[in-house]
N, C-alpha and C positions, 0 to 999 in steps of 0.2 A: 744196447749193443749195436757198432753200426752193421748195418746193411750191406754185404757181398754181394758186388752186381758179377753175375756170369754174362758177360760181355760176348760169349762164344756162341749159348743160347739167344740171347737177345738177337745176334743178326741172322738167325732160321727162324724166327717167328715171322716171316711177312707175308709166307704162302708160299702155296706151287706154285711151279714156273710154266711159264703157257711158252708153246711151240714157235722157236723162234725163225723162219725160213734163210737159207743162206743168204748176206747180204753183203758187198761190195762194196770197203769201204769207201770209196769214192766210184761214184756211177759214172758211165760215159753222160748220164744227162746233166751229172755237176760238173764234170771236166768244161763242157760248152759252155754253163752259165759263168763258172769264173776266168775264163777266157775270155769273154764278151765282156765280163766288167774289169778286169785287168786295160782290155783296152779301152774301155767309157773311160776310166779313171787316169789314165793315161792320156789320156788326151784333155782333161777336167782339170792335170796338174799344174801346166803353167801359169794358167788365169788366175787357181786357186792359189798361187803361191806370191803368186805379186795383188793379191787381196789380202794374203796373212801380214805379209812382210810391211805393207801399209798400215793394216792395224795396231801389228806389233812397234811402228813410228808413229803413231797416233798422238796428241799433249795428251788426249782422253785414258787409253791407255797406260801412258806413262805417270797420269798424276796416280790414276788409282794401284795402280803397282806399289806405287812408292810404301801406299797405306798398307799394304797385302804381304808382301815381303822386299826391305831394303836389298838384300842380296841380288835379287833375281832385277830389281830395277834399275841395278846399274850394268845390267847385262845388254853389249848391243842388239840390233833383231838378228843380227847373221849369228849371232850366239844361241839367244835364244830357240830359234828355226834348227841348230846342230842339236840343242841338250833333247830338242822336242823328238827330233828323228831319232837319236840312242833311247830315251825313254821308250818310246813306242816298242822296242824291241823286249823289254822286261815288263812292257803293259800287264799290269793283272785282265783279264778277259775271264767274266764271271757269269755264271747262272743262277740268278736264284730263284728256290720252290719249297713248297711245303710239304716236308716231311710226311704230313697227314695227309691223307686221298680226301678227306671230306673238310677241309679246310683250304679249298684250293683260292687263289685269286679270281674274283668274281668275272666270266666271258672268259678265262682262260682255262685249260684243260690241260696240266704241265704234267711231269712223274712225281711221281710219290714215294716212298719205301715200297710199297708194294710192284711196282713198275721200273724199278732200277735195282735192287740189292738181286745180283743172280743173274740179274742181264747183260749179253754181252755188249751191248751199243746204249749210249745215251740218245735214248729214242724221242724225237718231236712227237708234238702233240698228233699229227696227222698218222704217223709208227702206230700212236699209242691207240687210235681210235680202229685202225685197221686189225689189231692184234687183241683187240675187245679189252685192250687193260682200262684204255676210260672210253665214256661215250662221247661222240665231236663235240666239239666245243661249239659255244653258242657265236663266235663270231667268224665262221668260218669264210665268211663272205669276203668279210674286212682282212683279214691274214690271208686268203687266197691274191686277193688283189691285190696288195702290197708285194706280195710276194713274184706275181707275174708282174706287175709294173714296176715295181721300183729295182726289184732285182734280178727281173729278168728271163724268171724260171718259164719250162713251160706252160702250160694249161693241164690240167687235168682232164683225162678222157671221159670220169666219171665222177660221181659223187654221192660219196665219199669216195675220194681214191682206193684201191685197192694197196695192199702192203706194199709191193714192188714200186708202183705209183710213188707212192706217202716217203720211198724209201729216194727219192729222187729231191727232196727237199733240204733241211737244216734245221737242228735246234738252233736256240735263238743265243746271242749272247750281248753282255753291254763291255766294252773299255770301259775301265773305273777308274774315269782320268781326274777323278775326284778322291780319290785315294779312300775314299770310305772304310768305314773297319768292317760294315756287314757285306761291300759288295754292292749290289741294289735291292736294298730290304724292302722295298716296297713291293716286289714281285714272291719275299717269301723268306722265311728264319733260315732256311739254308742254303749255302751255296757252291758252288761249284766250281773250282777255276781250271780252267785248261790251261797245258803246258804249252808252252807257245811255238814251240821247236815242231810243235805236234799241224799246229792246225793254221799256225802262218802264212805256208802259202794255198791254202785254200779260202780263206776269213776276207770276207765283204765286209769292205765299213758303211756308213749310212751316218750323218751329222747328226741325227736324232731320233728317238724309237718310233719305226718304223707304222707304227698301228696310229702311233698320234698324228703323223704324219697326212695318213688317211683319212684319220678322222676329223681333222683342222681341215685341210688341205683339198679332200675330195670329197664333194659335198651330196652327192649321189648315192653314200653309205652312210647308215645309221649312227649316228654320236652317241658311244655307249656311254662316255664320260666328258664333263666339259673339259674340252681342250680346246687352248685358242694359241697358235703358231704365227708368225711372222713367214709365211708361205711364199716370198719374194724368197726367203735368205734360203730357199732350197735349192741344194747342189748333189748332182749324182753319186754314186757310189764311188768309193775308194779303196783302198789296197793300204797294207805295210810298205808298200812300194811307194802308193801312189796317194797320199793322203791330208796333205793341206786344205782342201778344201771340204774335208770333212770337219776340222777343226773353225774353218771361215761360218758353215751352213751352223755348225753347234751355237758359235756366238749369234748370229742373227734371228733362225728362229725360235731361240728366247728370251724375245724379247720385252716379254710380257712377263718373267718370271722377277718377283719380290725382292729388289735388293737388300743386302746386309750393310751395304756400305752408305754414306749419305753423299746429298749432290749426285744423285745419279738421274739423270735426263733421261729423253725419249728415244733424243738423238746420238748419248751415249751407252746407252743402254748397251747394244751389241760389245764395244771396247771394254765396260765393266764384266759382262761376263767370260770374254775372253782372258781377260786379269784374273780374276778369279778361276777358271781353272789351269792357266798357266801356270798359279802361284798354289795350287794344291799338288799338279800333276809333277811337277818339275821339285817341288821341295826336298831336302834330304833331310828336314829335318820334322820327322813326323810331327812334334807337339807344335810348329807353327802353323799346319797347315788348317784354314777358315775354318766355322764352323757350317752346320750344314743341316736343313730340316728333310723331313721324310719326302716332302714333293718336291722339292731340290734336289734329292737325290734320281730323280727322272733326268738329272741334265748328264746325261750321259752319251756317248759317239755307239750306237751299236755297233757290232761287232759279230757277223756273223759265221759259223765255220761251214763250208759249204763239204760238207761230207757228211758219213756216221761215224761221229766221233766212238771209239774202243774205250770203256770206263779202263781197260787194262793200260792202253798206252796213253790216251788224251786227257789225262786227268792228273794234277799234281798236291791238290790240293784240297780241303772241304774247309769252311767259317762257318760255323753257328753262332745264331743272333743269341747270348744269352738271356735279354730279358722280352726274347718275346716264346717268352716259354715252352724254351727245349732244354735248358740246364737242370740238370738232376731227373731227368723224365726216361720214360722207356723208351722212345723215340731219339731221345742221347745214345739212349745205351746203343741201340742198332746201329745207329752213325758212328761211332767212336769204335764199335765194334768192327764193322765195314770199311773202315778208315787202316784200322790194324793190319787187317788183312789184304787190303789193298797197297800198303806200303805208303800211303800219303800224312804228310802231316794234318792236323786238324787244331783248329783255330776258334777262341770264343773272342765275340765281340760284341763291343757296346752298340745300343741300340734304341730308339726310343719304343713304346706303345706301338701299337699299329692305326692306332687313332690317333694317334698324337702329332696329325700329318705339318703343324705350322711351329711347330717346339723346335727350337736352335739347340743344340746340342755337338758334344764334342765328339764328332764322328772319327777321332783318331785310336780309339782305344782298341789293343787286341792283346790277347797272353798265349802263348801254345798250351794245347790239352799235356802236361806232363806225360801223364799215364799212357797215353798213346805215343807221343814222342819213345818214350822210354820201350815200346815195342815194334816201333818201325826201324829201319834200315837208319835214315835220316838221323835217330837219338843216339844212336851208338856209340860215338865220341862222350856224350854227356852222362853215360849210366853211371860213372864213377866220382863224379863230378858233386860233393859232399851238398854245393850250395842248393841245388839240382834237385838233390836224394830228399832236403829238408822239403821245399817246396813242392815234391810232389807230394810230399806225404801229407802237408798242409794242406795242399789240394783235394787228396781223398778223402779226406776228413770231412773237408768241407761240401764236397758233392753229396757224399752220404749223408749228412745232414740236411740237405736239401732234398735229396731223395726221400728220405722218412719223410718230412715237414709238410712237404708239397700235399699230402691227400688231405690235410686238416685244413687249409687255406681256402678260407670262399672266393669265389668265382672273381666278386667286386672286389676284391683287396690285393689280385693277384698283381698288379702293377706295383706296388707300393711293394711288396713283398718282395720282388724280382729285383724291382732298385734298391733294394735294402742287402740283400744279398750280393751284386754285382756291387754293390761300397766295399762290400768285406773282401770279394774276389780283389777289387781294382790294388785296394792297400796294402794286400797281401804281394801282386806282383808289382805292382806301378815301381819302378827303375831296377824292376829284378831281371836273370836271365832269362827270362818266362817273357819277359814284354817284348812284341816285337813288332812291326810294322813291313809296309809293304816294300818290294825293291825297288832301286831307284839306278840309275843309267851307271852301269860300270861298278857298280856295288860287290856284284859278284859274276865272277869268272864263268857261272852257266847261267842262263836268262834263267833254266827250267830248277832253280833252286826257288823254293816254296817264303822265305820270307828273311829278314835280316833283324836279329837283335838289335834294341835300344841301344842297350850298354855297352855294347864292345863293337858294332856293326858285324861280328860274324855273323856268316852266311848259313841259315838249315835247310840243306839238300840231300834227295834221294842219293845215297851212297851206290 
């Protein structure tokens, strides 16, 4: 007999909520810091834009496009340089974390289920250490300094900051101008996307994450992990506004990252990866866009929102990695549960191992959670909708069967098990109304609609 998940219970299992002090969604001390980088960036834009527009003329550039996608290769650069500015406007901008509090990404200190389900702000790590839900993070040094020099923020009077302090800061986010299905899996199985309408004009860009930056770059902090940057190709922060030379600093410093493609030089290195995320970011056609491994997925523009983002208003949407084991779990259920009740669609996607950092794989894969669709705002057009009604029901079948299965499965087989499973999810939707991919410039009439069908390019949006 399957398994009735109570989806209701599931999201009050995470615990009491700890005393949250009133908090300002935007401080007078973040109004200054994005003011002062409106104008860095603003003034960083000419130079950067006649370094893109050179790139984007490059032969280097233009052979390997050809390879990447024919479409977009015979697109001039003043074309190119338009679709990139309307893109940017429907950018997915994502967070991702682990679900579990005691599975966090190693030196970082993120939220967890316990630290967001019931809160009202999506709380940074510095929130989360002031308000005792986790203890600081080990690399407090390294994120404070990034954070006062690259972006400008103040100092802190103490340390650890005080909540009011900590509340003067930003969670982190990446542009996923790589279109990934998880988002950036390497930071954690779930993710987050803010609505863009929300946190647009507050969001700092930076060409590359921010810690690496530090950690390559300023050799005075401790190298938690080898990272090695092309620390010439750094350029200052950028806007929605103001943002070409975030995409110049992306292609240079990585230039040391593994290409896919062959004939790739020392000296073209930079132009190859600009190809390559021009030819993922810009595609409308999700099953061409490259493939992509788990530390390639680090080549992302970060994206930060200088406020405390509201989980009620700044939030459109949630992905879960399926196969790094949250599919069929309790930790589903809370998410899927919390998803419901927040009104946002919820999204599984393909993923590899969390070890499986050098494996190429097809980072385009994503289906909507039916069963949540079917109780959000967003699914409402589609309740009656017979093809719809089958596949979710296929769906639940198939979760609950996952849900039993899962406690019999050893530890060492869970990989193979997970891939074996996400075969049966993939064939079940792959070119059905369930598959859907990310938006692309002009696709649909609100940036802040959550994703676009394969098969018909209709749009699913908060109604």
């Amino acid at each position: 007999m399957l398994k009735t998940i109570n989806f209701l219970a599931a999201v009050t299992t995470v615990g009491a909520l700890v005393p949250v002090p009133p908090t300002d969604v935007i401080t007078n001390s973040q109004r200054v810091v994005i003011e002062k980088a409106k104008a860095i960036a603003q003034a960083a834009q000419p130079q950067g834009k006649v370094e893109l527009m050179n790139m984007l003329e490059s032969d280097d550039y233009k052979r390997f496009m050809k390879e990447l996608n024919s479409e977009l290769a015979g697109k001039s650069s003043v074309e190119i340089h338009q679709l990139l500015a309307s893109q940017l406007e429907v950018a997915e901008v994502v967070h991702n974390w682990s679900p579990d509090p005691f599975k966090q990404v190693p030196n970082i200190i993120d939220i967890s289920l316990n630290s967001s389900v019931g809160y009202p702000y999506f709380f940074s790590n510095w929130q989360l250490a002031a308000l005792g839900l986790n203890p600081p993070a080990k690399n407090t040094a390294l994120q404070n300094t990034a954070e006062v020099e690259l972006y400008h923020c103040n100092n802190f009077t103490q340390q650890p900051p005080n909540y009011t302090e900590a509340s003067n800061r930003f969670p982190y986010g990446a542009m996923n101008i790589q279109k990934i299905a998880g988002g950036c899996p390497m930071f954690g199985p779930a993710s987050t996307v803010f609505k863009n309408s929300y946190i647009r004009n507050q969001t700092i860009l930076m060409g590359w994450d921010s810690g690496q930056i530090e950690m390559s770059c300023n050799k005075s902090l401790p190298n938690y992990i080898n990272v090695t940057l092309n620390c010439s190709g750094f350029r200052p922060v950028g806007t929605f506004d103001f943002w070409e030379h975030a995409f110049v600093a992306n292609a240079y410093m990585a230039n040391t990252t593994k290409p896919l493609l062959q004939n790739v030089t020392k000296e073209s290195h930079a132009s190859y990866n600009l190809a390559m995320r021009v030819a993922s970011f810009l595609s409308t056609d999700y099953s061409s866009i490259p493939n992509t491994t788990r530390d390639t997925s680090m080549s992302f523009i970060e994206a930060n929102p200088m406020m405390n983002v509201e989980w009620d208003h700044g939030v459109k949407m949630l992905i879960l990695s399926y196969r790094q084991n949250l599919f069929g779990t309790g930790q589903a259920d809370a998410l899927r549960s919390w998803a419901i009740k927040q009104n946002w669609v919820l999204i599984w996607s393909n993923d590899v191992d969390e070890h499986e950092l050098s494996v190429s794989y097809r980072s385009n894969q994503r289906f909507v959670d039916p069963v949540v669709l079917f109780s959000i705002r967003a699914g409402k057009n589609y309740t009656s909708d017979p093809d719809i009604i089958t596949l979710k029901d296929n769906f639940t079948t198939h979760y609950a069967n996952v849900n039993q299965t899962l406690p019999f499965v050893p530890q060492q087989n869970l990989t193979s098990y997970y891939q074996s499973q996400w075969d049966i999810s993939w064939n079940m939707f792959l070119n059905s109304k369930l598959q859907v991919e990310p938006l692309f410039a002009n696709s649909c009439s609100n940036p802040d609609c959550a994703v676009v069908r394969v098969i018909d390019k209709a749009c699913i949006c908060d109604q």
